[in-house]
Phi, psi and omega in degrees: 000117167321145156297139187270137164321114164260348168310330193298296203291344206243083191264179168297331188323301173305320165288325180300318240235050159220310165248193211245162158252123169216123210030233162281340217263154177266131145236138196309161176237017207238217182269161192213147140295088205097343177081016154246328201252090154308156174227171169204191176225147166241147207090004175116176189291349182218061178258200180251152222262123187239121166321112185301311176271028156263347206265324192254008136312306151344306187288302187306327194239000167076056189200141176275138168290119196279139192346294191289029211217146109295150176246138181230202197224148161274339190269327170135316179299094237279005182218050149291109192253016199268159195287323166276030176247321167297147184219151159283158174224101182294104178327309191309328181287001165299130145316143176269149207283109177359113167320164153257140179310114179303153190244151187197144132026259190331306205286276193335305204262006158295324162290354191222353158235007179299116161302004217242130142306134179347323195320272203274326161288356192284315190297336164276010184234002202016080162220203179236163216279339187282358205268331219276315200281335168277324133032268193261017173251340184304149185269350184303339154259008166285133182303122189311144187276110162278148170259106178260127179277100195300123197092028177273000000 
């Protein structure tokens, strides 16, 4: 058996029995990648694993969305799928991404005694709250334990 087509397989029938209508926008209800790019697989569980919007940009416009291209949304909804919604996004056209901060001794144990929510320090430190919240669950910044030998 030949690779299955996926524009093909991802007809409307199929996209209604996958998402929700919320306003204008079908948002997916299945996996999603990054918990934003829905996927599926197509052909069965052990078919290939596919961006749900490059596949029905592919359909709309009868062309593969080229390598350097995202596919994003104009509305805003990070688990949209509807077709008059996708828009390309040329990589390039990205802001390059924040430095990360170097972590050092000090910045761990600050981070690990700061009263500021996951929140508000991830963002004064430009990082992210899950980045901020392993962290502070990490032992690396807790003060090391001296041993003293008692009766030295």
């Amino acid at each position: 058996m030949g690779a299955v087509n996926p524009a093909a397989v991802i007809t409307d029938e199929w996209l209604r029995a996958r998402t929700k209508p919320v306003g204008d926008c079908l948002v997916w209800q299945l996996s999603a990648a990054h918990g934003t790019q829905p996927t599926t697989k197509i052909g069965g569980r052990k078919g290939p694993m596919v961006l749900v919007r490059r596949v029905l940009w592919q359909r709309k416009h009868g062309q593969s969305m080229p390598r350097h291209v995202l596919a994003g949304v104009s509305c805003g909804t990070p688990l949209c799928v509807h077709e008059d919604h996708i828009v390309a996004i040329d990589r390039k056209e990205l802001p390059d991404p924040a430095p990360e901060p170097p972590l050092n001794p000090q910045l761990l144990h600050a981070i690990g005694e700061a009263d500021e929510p996951n929140e508000v320090l991830a963002a004064r430190i430009r990082s992210t709250e899950a980045g901020v919240a392993a962290l502070r669950l990490a032992s690396a910044w807790r003060a090391p334990i001296h041993h003293h030998a008692v009766g030295a």
